[in-house]
C-alpha positions in Angstrom: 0.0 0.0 0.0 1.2 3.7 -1.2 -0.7 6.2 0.0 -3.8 5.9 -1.3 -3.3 4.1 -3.8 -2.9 -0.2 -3.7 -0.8 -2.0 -6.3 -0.7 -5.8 -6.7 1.5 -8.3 -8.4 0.4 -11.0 -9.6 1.7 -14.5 -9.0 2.5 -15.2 -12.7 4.7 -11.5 -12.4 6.0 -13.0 -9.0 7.3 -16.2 -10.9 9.3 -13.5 -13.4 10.3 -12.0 -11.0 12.0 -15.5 -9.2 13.2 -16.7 -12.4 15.0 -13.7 -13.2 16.8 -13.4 -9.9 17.6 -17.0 -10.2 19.0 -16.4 -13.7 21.2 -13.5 -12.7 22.8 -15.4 -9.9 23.2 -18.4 -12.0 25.3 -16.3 -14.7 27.2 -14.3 -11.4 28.1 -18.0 -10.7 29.2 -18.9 -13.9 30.9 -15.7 -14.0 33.1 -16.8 -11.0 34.1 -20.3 -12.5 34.9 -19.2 -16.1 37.0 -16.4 -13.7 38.1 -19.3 -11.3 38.9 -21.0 -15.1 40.8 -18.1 -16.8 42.9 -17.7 -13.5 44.2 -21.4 -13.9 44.7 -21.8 -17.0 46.6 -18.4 -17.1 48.9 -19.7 -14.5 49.2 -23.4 -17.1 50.7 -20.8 -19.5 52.5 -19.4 -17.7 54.6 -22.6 -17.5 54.1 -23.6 -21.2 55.6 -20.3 -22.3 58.8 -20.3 -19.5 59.5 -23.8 -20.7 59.2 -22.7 -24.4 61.4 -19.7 -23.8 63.8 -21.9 -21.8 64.1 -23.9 -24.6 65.3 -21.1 -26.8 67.7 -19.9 -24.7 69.1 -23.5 -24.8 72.3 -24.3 -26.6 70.5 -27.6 -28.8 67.4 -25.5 -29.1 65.0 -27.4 -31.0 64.7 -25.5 -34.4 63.1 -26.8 -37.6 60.9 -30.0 -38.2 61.6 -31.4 -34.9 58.4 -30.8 -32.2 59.3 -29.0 -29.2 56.4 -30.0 -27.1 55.9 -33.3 -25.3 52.4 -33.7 -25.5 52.4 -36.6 -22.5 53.7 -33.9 -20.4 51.5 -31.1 -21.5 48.1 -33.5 -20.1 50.2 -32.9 -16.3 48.8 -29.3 -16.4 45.9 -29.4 -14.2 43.9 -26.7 -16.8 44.3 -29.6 -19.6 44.1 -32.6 -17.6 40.4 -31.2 -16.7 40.1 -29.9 -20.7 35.9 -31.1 -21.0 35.3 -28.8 -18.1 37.0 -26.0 -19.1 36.2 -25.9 -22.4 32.4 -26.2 -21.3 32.8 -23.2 -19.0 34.6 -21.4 -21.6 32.3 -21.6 -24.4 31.7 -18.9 -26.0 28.8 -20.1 -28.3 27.1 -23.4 -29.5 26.3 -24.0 -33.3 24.0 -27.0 -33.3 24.7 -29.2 -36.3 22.3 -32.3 -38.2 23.1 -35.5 -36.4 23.3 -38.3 -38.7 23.0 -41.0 -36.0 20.9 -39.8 -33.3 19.1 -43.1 -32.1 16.4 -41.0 -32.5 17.6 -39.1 -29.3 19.0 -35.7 -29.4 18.0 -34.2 -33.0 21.0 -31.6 -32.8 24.9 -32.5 -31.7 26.5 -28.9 -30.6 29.8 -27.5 -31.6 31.0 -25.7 -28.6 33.0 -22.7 -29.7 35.6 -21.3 -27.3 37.5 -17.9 -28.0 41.3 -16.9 -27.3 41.3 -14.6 -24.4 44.8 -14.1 -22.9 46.5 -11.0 -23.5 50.6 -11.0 -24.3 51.3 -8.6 -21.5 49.6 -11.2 -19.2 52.8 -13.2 -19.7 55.4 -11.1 -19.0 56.0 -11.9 -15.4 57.4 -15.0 -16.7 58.7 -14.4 -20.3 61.0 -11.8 -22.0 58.9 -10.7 -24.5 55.6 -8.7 -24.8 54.9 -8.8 -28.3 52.8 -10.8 -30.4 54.0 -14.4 -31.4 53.3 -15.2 -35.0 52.0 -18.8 -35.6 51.1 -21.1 -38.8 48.2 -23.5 -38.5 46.8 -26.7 -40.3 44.7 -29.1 -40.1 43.8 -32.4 -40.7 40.2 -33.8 -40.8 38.0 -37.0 -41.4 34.3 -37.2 -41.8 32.4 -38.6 -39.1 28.3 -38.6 -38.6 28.9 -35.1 -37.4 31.0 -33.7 -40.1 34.6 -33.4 -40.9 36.1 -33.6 -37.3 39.6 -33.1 -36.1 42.2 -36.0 -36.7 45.2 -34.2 -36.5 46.9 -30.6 -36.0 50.5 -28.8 -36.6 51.3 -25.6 -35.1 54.7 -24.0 -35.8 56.1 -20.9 -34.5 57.9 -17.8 -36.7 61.6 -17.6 -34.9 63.4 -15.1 -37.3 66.8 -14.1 -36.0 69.2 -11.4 -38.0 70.8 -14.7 -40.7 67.1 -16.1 -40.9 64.0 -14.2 -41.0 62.5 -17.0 -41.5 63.7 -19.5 -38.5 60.5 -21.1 -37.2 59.9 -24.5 -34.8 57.2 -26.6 -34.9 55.6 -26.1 -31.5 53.1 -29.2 -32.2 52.1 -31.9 -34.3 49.3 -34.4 -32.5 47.0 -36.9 -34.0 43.4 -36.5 -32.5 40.5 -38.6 -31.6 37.7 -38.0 -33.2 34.2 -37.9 -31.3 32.0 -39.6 -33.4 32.5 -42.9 -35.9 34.7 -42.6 -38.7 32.2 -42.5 -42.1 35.5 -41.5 -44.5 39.5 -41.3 -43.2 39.2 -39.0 -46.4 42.9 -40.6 -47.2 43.5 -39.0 -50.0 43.7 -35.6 -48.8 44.5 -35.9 -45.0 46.7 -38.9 -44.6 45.1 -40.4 -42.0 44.1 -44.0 -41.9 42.3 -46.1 -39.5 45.7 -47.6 -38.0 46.7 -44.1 -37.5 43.9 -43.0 -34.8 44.5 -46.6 -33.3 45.1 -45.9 -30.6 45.2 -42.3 -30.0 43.4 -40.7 -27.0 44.1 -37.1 -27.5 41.0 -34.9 -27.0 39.6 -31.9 -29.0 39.0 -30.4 -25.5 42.4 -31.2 -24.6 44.0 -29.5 -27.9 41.5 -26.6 -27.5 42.6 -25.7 -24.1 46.3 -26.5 -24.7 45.7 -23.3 -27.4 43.9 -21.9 -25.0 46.9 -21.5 -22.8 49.6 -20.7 -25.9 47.9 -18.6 -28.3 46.8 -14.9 -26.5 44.4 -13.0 -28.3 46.9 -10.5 -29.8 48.8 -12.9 -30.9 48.5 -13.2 -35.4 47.2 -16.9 -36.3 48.6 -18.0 -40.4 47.0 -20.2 -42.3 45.6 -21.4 -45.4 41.5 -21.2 -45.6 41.9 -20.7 -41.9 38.1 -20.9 -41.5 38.2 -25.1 -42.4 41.1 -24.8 -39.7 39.3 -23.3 -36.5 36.0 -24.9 -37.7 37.6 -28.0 -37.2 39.5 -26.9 -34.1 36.0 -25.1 -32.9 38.4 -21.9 -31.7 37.5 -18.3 -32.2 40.8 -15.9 -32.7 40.6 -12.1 -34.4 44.0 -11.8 -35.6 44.7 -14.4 -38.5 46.5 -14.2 -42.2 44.7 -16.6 -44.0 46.7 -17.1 -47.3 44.3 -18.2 -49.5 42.6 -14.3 -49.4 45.7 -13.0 -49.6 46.9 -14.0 -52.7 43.4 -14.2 -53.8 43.2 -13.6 -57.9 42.1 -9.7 -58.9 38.9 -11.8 -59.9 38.1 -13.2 -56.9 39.5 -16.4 -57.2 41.2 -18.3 -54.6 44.8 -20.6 -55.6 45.3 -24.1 -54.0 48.5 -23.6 -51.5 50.0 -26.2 -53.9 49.6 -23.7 -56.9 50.9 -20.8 -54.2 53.5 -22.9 -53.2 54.5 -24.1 -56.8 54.7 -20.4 -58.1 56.0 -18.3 -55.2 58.2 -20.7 -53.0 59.2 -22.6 -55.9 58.5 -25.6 -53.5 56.6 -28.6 -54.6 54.1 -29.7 -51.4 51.3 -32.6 -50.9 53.2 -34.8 -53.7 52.8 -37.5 -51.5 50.4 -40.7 -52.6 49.4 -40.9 -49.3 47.7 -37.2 -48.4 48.9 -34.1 -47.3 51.3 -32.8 -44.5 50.0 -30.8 -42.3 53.5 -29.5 -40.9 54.7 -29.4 -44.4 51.0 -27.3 -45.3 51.5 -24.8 -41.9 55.3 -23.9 -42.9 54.0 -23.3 -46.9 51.6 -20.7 -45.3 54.3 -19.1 -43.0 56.5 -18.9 -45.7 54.1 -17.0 -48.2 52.9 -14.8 -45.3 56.9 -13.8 -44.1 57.7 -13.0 -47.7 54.1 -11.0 -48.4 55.3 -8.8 -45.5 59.3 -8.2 -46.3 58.6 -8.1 -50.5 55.3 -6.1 -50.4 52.0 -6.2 -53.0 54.8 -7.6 -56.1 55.5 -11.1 -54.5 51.9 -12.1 -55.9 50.4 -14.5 -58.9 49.8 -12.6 -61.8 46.7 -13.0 -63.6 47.2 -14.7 -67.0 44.3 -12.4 -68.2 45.9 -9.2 -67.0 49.6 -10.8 -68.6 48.8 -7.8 -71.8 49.5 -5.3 -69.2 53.1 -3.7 -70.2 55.7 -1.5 -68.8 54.3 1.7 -69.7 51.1 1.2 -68.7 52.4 0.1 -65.4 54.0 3.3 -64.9 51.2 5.3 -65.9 49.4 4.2 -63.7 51.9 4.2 -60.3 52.5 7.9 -61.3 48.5 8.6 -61.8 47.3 6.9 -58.6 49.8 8.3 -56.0 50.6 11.4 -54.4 54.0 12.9 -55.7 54.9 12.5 -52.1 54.2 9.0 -51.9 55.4 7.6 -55.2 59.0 5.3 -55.6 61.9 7.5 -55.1 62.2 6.8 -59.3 59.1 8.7 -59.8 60.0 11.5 -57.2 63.2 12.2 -59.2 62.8 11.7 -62.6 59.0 14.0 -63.5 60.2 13.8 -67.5 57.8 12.0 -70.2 58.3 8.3 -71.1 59.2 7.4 -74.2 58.1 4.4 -76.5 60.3 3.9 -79.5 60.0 1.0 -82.4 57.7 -0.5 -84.9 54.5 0.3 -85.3 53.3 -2.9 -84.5 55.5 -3.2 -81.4 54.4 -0.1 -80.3 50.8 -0.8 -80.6 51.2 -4.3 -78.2 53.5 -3.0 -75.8 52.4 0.5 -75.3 48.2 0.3 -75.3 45.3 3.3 -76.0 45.9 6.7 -74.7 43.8 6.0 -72.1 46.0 3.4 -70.5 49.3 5.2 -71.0 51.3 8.3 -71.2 54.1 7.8 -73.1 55.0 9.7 -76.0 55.0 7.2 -79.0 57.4 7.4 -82.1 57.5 5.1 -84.8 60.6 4.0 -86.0 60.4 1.1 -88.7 64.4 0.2 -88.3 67.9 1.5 -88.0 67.6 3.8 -91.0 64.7 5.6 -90.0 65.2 9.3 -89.4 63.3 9.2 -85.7 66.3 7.0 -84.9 68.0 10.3 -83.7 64.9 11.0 -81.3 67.2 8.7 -79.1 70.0 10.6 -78.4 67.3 13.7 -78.1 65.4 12.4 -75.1 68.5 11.0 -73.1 70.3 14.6 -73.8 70.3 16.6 -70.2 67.6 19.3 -70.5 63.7 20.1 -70.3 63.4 17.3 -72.8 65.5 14.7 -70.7 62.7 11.5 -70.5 62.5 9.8 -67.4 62.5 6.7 -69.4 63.1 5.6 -72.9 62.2 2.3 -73.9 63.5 1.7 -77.8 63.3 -1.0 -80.4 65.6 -1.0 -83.2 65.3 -3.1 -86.3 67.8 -4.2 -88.4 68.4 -6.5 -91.4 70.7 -9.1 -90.6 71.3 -9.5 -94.8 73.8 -6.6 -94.4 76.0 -7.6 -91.9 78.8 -5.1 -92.0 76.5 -2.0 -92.4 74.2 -2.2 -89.9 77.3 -3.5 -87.7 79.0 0.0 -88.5 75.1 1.6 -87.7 74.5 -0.1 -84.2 77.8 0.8 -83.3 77.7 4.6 -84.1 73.9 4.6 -82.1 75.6 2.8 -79.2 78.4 5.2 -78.9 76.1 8.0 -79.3 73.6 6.9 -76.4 76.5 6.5 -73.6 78.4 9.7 -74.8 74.4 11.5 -74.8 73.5 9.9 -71.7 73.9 11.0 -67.9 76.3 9.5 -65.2 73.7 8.1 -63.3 71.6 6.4 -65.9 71.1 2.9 -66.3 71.6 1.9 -69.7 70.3 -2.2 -71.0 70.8 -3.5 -73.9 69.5 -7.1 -75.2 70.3 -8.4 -78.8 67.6 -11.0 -79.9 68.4 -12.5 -83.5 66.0 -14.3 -85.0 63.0 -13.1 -82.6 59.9 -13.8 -84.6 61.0 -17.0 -85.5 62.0 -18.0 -81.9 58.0 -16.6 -80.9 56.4 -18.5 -83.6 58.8 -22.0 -82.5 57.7 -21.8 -79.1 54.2 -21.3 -79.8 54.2 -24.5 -81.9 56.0 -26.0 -78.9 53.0 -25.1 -76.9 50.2 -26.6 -79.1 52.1 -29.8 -79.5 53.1 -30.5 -75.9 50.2 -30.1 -74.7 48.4 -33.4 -74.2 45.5 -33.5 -76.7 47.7 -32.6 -79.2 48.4 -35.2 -82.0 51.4 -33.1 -83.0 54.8 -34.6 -82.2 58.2 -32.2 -81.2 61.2 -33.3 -82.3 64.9 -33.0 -80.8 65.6 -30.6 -84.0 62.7 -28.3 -83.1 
């Protein structure tokens, strides 16, 4: 009662009431364990990191292909000898998946999905370093009545040092057991077989709170289609490189790490009859990631589609899109025209529309031309100087002794014209457009529908 006026709550809005309160301490509770949790397995990595570092600082540190982390010894930790409950309490969502073989039971199996939380200054009490650790992942999987499920996982860790940037380790490399029954070892492609997981007791919990307690959350994951990876590992992490997006194709397209590997590591992987390598997969990943960082944009695949684009154009367009204050140091020095110089032919394949480049086009059929002199013009010091000249000179091999005398005199006059400081390349092709038209039949016939044969003479 309130003055004069009487409210009432009903008992359905009591009930609300209860279950709310009941709700809120439920989640304060949970709120202390998953803190209780966190505080443990903080402390577990703690350890796992000091004995890593220790092993660094050791005189046969374990570099390369050789695992640095005795798994056995890793279940001692009290965070991952109790992995089911921690990962439970950890969760950060479920995704409920079709169960194939339910027994007419539960219709839904959960995924439990758990996130990295530590944070690298966390550490530092007990390790010499406070910034992020780079690691390469991959992943193994088999398909069970669940879906493709864990079967095996490498983990290796970027160690560069001043002769090797990039020294690495290979922090672990564990078979799993998977959860449900085995539909398909999917052989082929992973490499596992049934006398493999013979055998093995290894957990998913176990491996997610393991990484849990060695990956923090600023720490930057690598891998290739990462997504397959932490599906399969049911982990959530923010920071990742995954490979496959970015060396995606200017169309969209993603490349196998074979073909990645194959092209930019010159490296063949997963040659094997018997599936992939996961440890050999992870370091392929590093490996594209390190040199995407120290080479830049370049170290890329290069569209055969966009192949027609040329020098010029390429120029152009640096020199259009960027801010004089951001272009190459080239650009910033040299502000003269380019120059395209040759056949009219050449000119028209290797220079492109106005609209794609700026060069200043002259057509010079061959050595006798009179815009052969245009050369020595543009390289002369002066308003005029071009900030590159890019030339093609024909001659007729028939006359061997006057167009000898020729080249030589344009030669001489080029480095007596030329600056100091300019770089000056010559190449001397005889026989060009038969050598094009050869290796274009050499394409045709080698290639495997082709009833053509090449011979030894060709």
């Amino acid at each position: 009662v309130q003055g004069n006026s009487t409210s009432y709550i009903s008992a359905e809005e009591k009930d609300e009431i209860e279950e709310e309160k009941i709700e809120k301490d439920e989640r304060a509770k949970c709120k202390t364990k998953q803190n209780k949790i966190k505080d443990q397995l903080k402390q577990d990595a703690i350890k796992i990191h000091g004995n890593l570092l220790q092993q660094s600082h050791d005189e046969n540190e374990m570099k390369g292909d050789k695992v640095n982390v005795d798994w056995n010894a890793m279940k001692s930790y009290s965070s991952i000898s109790q992995a089911e409950n921690v990962i439970c309490n950890l969760q950060l969502f479920s995704n409920g998946t079709d169960n194939l073989e339910n027994d007419g039971e539960d219709d839904t199996e959960k995924r439990i999905f758990v996130p990295t939380f530590l944070q690298r200054k966390d550490l530092l009490c007990s390790i010499s370093y406070g910034y992020p650790v780079v690691y390469a992942l991959d992943c193994e999987m088999v398909r069970t009545s669940l879906g493709l499920e864990l079967a095996r996982i490498s983990l290796i860790q970027l160690k560069p040092t001043e002769e090797d940037l990039e020294g690495y380790s290979v922090i672990l490399d564990s078979y799993v057991k998977p959860k449900h029954p085995v539909l398909d070892y999917l052989t082929k492609y992973s490499g596992i077989t049934p006398g493999i997981l013979e055998g093995v007791n290894t957990t998913l919990e176990e491996i997610q709170t393991f990484l849990l307690a060695l990956i923090c959350k600023d720490d930057i994951l690598i891998g290739h289609s990462l997504e397959n990876d932490l599906n399969a590992l049911q982990l959530v992490h923010e920071k990742v490189i995954d490979t496959a997006v970015v060396f995606r194709s200017s169309d969209g397209r993603k490349h196998s790490l074979k073909h990645l590997s194959s092209c930019l590591l010159h490296k063949k992987i997963q040659q094997a009859q018997c599936g992939h390598d996961s440890i050999e997969d992870a370091l392929s990943s590093l490996l594209l990631a390190v040199r995407r960082a120290i080479l830049g944009d370049n170290f890329m695949i290069y569209d055969k589609r966009n192949h027609k684009q040329n020098l010029m154009t390429i120029l152009t367009r640096i020199r259009r899109q960027q801010g004089q204050h951001k272009q190459p140091l080239f650009f910033q020095r040299n502000e003269g025209p380019f120059i395209c110089l040759g056949p009219n032919e050449w000119v028209k394949e290797h220079v492109g529309g106005r609209d794609q480049s700026t060069a200043n086009v002259l057509q010079c059929e061959n050595i006798n031309s009179s815009s052969i002199r245009a050369i020595t013009s543009y390289l002369r010091q002066g308003a005029r100087s071009a900030s590159m000249l890019w030339a093609r000179v024909c001659v007729d091999p028939a006359a061997d002794e006057e167009y000898n005398t020729k080249i030589d005199s344009l030669l001489s006059s080029v480095f007596d014209t030329s600056a100091t400081n300019t770089v000056i390349l010559i190449i001397i092709q005889v026989g060009y457009d038969e050598a094009k038209n050869l290796y274009k039949q050499r394409t045709a016939a080698k290639d495997p529908r082709s009833t053509l044969g090449w011979s030894q003479t060709q």
